[in-house]
N, C-alpha and C positions, 0 to 999 in steps of 0.2 A: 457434261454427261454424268447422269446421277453413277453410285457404285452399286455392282449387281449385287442382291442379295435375293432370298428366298421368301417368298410372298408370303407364309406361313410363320416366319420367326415371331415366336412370343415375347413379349415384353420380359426382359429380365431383371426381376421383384417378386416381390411375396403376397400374397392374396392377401387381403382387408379382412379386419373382424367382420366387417356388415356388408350390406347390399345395398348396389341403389335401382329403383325400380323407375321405370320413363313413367311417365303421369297416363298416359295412355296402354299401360301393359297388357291388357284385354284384348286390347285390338291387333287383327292380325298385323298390320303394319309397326306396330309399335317395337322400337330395335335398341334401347336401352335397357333391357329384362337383364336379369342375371346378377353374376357377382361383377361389381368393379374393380380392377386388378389398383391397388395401390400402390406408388413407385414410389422408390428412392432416389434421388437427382445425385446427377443423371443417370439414366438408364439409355440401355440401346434399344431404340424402337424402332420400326418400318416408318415408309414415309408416308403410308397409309394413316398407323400409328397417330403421324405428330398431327396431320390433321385435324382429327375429334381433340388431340389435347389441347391445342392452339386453342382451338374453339372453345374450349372449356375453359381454359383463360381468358379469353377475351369476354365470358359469363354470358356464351350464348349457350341456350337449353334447347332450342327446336330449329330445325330447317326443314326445308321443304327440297323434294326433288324426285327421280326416278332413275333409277337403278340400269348401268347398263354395261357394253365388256370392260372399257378401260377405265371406267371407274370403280370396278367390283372391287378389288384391292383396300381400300377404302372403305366400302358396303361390309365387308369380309372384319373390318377392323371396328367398325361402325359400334357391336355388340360391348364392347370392352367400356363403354364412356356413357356417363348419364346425360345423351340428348336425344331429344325426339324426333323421330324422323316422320317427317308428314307425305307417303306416298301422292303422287298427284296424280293423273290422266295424261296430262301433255306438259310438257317442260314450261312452255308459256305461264301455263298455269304455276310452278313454284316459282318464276319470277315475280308475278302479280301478286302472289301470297307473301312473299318476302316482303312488297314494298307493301302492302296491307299492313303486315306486323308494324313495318318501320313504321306507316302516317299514325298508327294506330296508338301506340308504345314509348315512341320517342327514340328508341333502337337501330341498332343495325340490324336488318332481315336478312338471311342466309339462305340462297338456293344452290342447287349441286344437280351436276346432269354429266352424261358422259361424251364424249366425242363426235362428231361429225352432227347427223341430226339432231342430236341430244343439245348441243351447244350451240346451235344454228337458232332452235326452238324459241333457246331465253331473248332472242336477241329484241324483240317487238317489247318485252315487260322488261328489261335492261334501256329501252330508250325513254319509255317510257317514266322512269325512273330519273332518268338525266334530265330529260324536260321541266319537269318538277322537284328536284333538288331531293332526291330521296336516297338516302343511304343504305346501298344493301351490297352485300358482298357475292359473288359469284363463283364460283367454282370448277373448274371444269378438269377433265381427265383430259389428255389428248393420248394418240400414238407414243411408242417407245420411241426416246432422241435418235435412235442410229435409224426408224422410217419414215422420220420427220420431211416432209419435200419429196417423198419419191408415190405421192397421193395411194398411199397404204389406205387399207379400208376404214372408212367412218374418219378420216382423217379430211380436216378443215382446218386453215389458218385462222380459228375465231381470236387471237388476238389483233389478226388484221381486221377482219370483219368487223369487230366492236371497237375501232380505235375512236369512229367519229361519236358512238354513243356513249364511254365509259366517260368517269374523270381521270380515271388511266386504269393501266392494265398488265398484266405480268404472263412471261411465260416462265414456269419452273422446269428446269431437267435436272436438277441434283437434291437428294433428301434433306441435307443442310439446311437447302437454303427456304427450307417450304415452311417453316417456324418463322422466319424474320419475314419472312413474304407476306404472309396473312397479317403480322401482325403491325407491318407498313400500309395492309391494304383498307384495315379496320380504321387508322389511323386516317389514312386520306378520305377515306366515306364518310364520314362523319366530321370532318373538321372544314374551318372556311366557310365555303358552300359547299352543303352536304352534295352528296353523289352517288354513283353506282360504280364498282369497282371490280373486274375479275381476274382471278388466277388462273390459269392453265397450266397445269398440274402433268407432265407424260407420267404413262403405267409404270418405267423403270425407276420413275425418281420415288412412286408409291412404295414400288415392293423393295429399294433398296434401304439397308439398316442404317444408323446413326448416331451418334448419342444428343442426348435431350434433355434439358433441366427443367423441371417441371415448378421451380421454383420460380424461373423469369416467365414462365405461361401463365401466373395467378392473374386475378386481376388489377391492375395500376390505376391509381388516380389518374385520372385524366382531366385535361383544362381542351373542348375543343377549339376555342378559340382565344388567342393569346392574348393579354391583355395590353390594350391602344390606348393610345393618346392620342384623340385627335386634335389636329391643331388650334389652337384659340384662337386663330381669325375666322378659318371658319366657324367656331361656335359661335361665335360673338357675333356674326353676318348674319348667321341662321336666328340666333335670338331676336336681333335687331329688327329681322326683313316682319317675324310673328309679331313683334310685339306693334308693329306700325301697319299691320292688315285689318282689311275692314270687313274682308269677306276670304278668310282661310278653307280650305279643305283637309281634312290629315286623309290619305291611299293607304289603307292597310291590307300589307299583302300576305304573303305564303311566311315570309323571313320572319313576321313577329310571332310563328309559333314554333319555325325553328330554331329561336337566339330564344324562345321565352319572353318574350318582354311583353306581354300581357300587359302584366301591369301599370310599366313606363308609358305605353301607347294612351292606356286609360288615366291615367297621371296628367301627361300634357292636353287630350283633351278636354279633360274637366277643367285644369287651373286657366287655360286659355280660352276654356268653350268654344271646341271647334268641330264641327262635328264632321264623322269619319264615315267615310265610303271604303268598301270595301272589296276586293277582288274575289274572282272564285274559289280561289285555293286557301285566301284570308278567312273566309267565312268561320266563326268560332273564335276567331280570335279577340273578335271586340264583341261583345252580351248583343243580341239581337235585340233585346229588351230595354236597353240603356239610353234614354232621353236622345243622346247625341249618336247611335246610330242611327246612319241613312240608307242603310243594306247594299246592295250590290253591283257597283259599276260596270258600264261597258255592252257589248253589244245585245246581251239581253237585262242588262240592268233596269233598274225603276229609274223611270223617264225623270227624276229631281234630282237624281243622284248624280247623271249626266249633265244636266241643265245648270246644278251649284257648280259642274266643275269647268264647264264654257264661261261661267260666270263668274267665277274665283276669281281672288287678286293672287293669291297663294297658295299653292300644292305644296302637302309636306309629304314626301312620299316615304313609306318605310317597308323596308321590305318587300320592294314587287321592282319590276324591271320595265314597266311601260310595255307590254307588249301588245300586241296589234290590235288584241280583243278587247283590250280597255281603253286605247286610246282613238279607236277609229283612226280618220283622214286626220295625220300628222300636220298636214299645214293648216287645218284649223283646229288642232286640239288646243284648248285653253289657250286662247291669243295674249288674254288678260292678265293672267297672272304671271309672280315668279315661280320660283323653282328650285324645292330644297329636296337632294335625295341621300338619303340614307340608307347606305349597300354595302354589304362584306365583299360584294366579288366586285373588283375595280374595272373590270371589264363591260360591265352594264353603264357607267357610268357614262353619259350622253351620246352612246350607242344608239336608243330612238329618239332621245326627246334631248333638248341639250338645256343644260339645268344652270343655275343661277350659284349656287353653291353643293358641294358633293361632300359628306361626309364619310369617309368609307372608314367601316369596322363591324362590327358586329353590332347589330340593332340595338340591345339591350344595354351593351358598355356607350355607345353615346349617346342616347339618351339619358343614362344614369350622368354622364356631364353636361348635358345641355339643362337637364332641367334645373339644376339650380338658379341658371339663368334667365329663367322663364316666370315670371310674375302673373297675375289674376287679370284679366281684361273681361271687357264684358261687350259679350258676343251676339246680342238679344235681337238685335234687329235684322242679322244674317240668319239669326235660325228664325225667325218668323216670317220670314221672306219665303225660305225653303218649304217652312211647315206648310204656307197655304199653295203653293204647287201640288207637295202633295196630299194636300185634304183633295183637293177636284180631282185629282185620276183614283185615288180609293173606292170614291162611288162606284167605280163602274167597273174593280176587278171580279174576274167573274167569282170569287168565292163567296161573293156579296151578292150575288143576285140567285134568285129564287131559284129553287128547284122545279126542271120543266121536265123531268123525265130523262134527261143527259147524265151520262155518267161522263166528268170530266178529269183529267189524273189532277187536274188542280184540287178537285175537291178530292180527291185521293191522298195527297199527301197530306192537304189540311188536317183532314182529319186523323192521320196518320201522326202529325206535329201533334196535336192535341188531344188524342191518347195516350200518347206514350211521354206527356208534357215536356215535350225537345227532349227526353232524357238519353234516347236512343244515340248509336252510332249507323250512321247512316253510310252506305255504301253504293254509289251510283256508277252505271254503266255511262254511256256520250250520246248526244243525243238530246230530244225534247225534255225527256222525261228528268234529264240533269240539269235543265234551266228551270224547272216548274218546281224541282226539287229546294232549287238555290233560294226561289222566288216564295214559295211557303212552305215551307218548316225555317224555323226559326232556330238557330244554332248561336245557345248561350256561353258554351264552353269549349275549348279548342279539342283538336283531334277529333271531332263528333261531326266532320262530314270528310268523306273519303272519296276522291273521284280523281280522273285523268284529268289533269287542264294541259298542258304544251300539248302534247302530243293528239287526245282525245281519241285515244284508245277502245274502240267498242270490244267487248269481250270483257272489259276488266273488272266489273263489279262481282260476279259470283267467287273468284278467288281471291280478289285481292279480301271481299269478306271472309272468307275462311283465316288467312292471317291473321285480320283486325279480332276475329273471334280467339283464335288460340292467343293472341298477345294481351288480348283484356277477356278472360272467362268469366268474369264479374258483372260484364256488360251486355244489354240490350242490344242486337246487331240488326238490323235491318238492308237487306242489298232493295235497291228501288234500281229497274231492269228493263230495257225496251225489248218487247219480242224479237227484234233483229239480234241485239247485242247477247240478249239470255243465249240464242241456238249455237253462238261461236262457241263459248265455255262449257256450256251445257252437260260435258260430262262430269265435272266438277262434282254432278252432284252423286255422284259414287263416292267420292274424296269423304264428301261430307258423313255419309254411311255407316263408312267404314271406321272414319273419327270417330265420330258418337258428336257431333258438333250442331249445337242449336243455333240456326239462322234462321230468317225470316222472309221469303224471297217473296216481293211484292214486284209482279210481272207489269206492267202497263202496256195492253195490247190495243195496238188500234189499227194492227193488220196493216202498215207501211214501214217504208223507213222516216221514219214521221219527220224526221231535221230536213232531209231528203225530200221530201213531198213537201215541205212547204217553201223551203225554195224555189220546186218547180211548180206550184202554188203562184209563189211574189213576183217569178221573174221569168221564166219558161211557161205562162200561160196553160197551166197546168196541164203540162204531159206530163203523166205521172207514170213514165218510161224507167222501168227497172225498181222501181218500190213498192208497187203493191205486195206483199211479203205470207207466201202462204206459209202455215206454222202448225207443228204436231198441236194434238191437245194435250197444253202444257198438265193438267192435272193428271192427265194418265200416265205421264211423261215422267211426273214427279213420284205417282204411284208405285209404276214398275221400278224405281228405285229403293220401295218402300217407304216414300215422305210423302205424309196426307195432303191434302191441297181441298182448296176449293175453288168455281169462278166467280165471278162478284159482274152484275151486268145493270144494276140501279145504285143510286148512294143512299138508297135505305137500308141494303144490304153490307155497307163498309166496315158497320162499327159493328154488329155480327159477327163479321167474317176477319178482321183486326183482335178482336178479343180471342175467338178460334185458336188465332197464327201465337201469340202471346200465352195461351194457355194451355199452348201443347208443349209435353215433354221435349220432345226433340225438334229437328225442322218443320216446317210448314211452308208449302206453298199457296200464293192468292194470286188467280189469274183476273188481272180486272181488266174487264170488254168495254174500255172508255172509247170514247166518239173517233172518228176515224181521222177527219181532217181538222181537229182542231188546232190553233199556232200559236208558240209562243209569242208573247207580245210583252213590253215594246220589242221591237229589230232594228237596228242599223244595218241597213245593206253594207256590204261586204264596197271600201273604199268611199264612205259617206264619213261626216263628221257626228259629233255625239248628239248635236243639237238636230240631226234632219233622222229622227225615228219614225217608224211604221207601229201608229198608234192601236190598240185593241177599241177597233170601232166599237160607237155605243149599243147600237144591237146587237147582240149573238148571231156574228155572219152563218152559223148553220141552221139555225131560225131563218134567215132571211133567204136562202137556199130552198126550206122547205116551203115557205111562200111561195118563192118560183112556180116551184113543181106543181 
């Protein structure tokens, strides 16, 4: 039980010659204005206090969150420290924005919310975080320790609640301990495999006093992951199994943009020429451009990418974990080949797929020891094999055939990729409009597509964009948004407003829940029971906010109405009125293998519809 003190105690120190002013001090919500009090270590501070200074040591400058009773303490203490606080809409909302900042930045993202609903809120954007290895720290105020269990008001045991979503979790009741707490919790988000991590923080451990060294709060060198040896028989298996294949595939997943190994991945490709298929969450991490990309495996991947890895003698997996969306039916995934994975978390390790050899460490340290290993082979007849696969399904994507008057989101983002020449950060909602996304725009550089993969999260694109935008201000953001998933978050765009934050929100409406609809489309014989999806009109929608918008209902109007969104000061919204039931293609029904896809017939099946009629 923290020691009672008085929620009001000042820090005991001398005012600073200067000030520091939050980047956003204009704006109502902006809560770093003023003088910053400068200490002398230690000093005695509230446990409110040590929060923002923790934080300031650990060199985070912005969070996200919403203000509520057992966190005021905190909000109250907030003004004394140069960080920004980014008001949200719904608490969901500053989780989503936290893990934006982190895919965005490389960072840990920080959200904060207070007790009972407040802390309940994060829990959907805190899972969603776990699913996909995202680093962000969480925060939460609970009840005073002595109404802890006697279901006091707004009082929830969220450190039970999140035990199965976090990579762990803390409850603080004493002010001591809330300095070494964060900065254990920073330490475990970010190291290993990254993660989601929250404190729960009660109101008596905030308002109780301390002392604090503000000397151990700077910033530390940090290593987040320690340097491995892995063992020389595996490396020497793994080299041996590459240099005797005749038909390799390298799996590049989410792991080579959080270990960085960029460039080891593109290393062993080229000296081995193998070329690299890639996950959804990989995406950017190997050049879309690059001779030996073969873009996107799995259940809506390019039907070659599938078809090289039924047909591999060799999988070199790095960084991805086999999960259900890229492997299909398990007892026919790649029969043929062996099986090299390379994973930090030893717990993936023949989990789905059971592997021939496992190197576990950090992506980038073993491959920095394998490739010495690794000599020049020459790969010419496996990629010519793959290349004329895919020359025959090219012909017939639809961004290749003729304009008939359809406005389709395919040709939406094309052109979208090829305006903004891939330069954009791309930010997708779940859904259609995230596979057509994967499928064109071409993503040269890592951190430049941002979307839910474990979990598939609708709602998540409008704030997790907000994050990716305060963490890169530098950067072109585009959220690409299905009318279902826009009206979940939707208030968001207040957030944005009141920021002053330039986004780009490219709606893709086609009046369903389109992923939904074509399921029951492929496999329910089209009852299209619960998806037809009535929707405000988003332009007005976005207006009464004060963000201009236009609709866009031809593809002569795209590149118009793209420039519009691009040459405006602030936000812009495009609502584009694309075809109602068009489908992603290829599909592997859900418990099929990779090789049995549902091909994009060579007519335009909505062409063939209006024939019908």
């Amino acid at each position: 039980m923290g020691h009672k003190g008085n929620a009001n105690t000042k820090a005991n120190a001398n005012a600073s010659n200067g000030s520091i002013t939050a980047p956003n001090a204009t704006a109502p919500s902006a809560s770093a204005s003023g003088s910053h009090t400068h200490l002398t270590p230690p000093a005695k501070l509230t446990g409110a206090e040590i929060i923002w200074a923790t934080l300031v040591g650990e060199g985070v400058d912005t969070v996200f969150g919403y203000p509520g009773g057992t966190i005021l303490p905190a909000y109250d203490a907030l003004r004394k420290f140069p960080v920004r606080h980014i008001l949200v809409r719904h608490e969901q909302g500053a989780a989503h924005m936290a893990d934006g900042y982190s895919r965005a930045s490389g960072k840990v993202g920080v959200a904060i919310a207070t007790s009972g609903p407040g802390s309940t809120n994060l829990v959907t954007g805190i899972a969603t975080a776990m699913l996909d290895s995202i680093p962000i720290v969480c925060i939460t105020a609970n009840v005073s320790s002595k109404l802890l269990g006697t279901d006091a008001f707004q009082e929830v045991d969220i450190t039970g609640i999140t035990l199965p979503v976090t990579k762990h979790n803390f409850l603080v009741n004493r002010a001591e301990d809330i300095a070494p707490t964060l900065r254990h919790a920073f330490q475990i988000a970010r190291s290993g495999r990254p993660g989601p991590v929250l404190v729960d923080i009660t109101k008596d451990a905030e308002q109780a006093t301390t002392e604090f060294d503000f000397e151990a709060a700077k910033p530390r060198p940090y290593r987040p992951h320690p340097m491995l040896h892995v063992d020389d028989l595996g490396l020497a298996q793994a080299a041996e199994l590459i240099r005797n294949s005749k038909r390799p595939v390298i799996l590049a997943g989410h792991g080579v943009m959080e270990s960085g190994a960029m460039e080891q991945v593109r290393t062993l490709a080229e000296r081995a020429q193998i070329p690299v298929g890639l996950t959804l969450l990989g995406l950017g991490g190997f050049p879309a451009s690059h001779p030996l990309c073969l873009g996107m495996m799995g259940m809506h991947g390019e039907s070659w990418v599938n078809s090289a890895i039924q047909d591999a003698d060799l999988l070199i997996a790095c960084g991805m974990r086999f999960d259900d969306r890229v492997t299909g039916k398990l007892a026919e995934y790649a029969l043929k080949a062996k099986k090299i994975h390379i994973e930090v978390d030893p717990s993936e390790i023949n989990k789905n797929v059971k592997v021939d050899v496992a190197l576990v460490g950090d992506l980038r340290e073993v491959l920095d020891q394998l490739l010495p290993r690794i000599s020049g082979r020459d790969g010419s007849t496996w990629l010519k094999s793959i290349e004329a696969k895919k020359g025959a399904v090219a012909v017939h994507d639809i961004k290749n055939l003729p304009d008939s008057g359809h406005l389709y989101a395919a040709h939406v983002i094309h052109d979208l990729w090829r305006m903004t020449g891939g330069n954009a950060i791309v930010v997708t909602d779940v859904g259609q409009h995230q596979m057509w996304e994967a499928q064109y725009f071409r993503h040269e550089q890592p951190r430049t597509l941002i979307t839910s993969g474990g979990l598939g999260t609708m709602g998540f694109a409008l704030p997790a964009a907000i994050g990716a935008k305060v963490a890169c201000p530098e950067k072109e953001v585009w959220v690409v948004v299905g009318d279902g998933g826009f009206q979940m978050t939707a208030a968001e765009l207040a957030t944005i407003v009141q920021e002053k934050i330039k986004i780009n929100i490219a709606v893709i409406n086609n009046g369903y829940l389109g992923m939904v609809r074509q399921w029951q489309e492929f496999f329910y014989e089209r009852n299209y029971e619960a998806t037809p999806l009535v929707s405000p009109d988003f332009v007005k929608l976005a207006d009464a906010h004060g963000i201009p918008g236009r609709a866009v209902r031809k593809r002569s109007e795209v590149e118009e109405a793209v420039n519009a969104a691009r040459s405006a000061t602030g936000a812009y919204l495009l609502n584009f009125m694309v075809e109602k039931e068009d489908s992603v293609y290829p599909m592997i029904p859900a418990g099929s293998a990779l090789h049995e896809m549902i091909r994009r017939p060579e007519k335009d099946p909505l062409e063939e519809r209006a024939d019908d009629k």
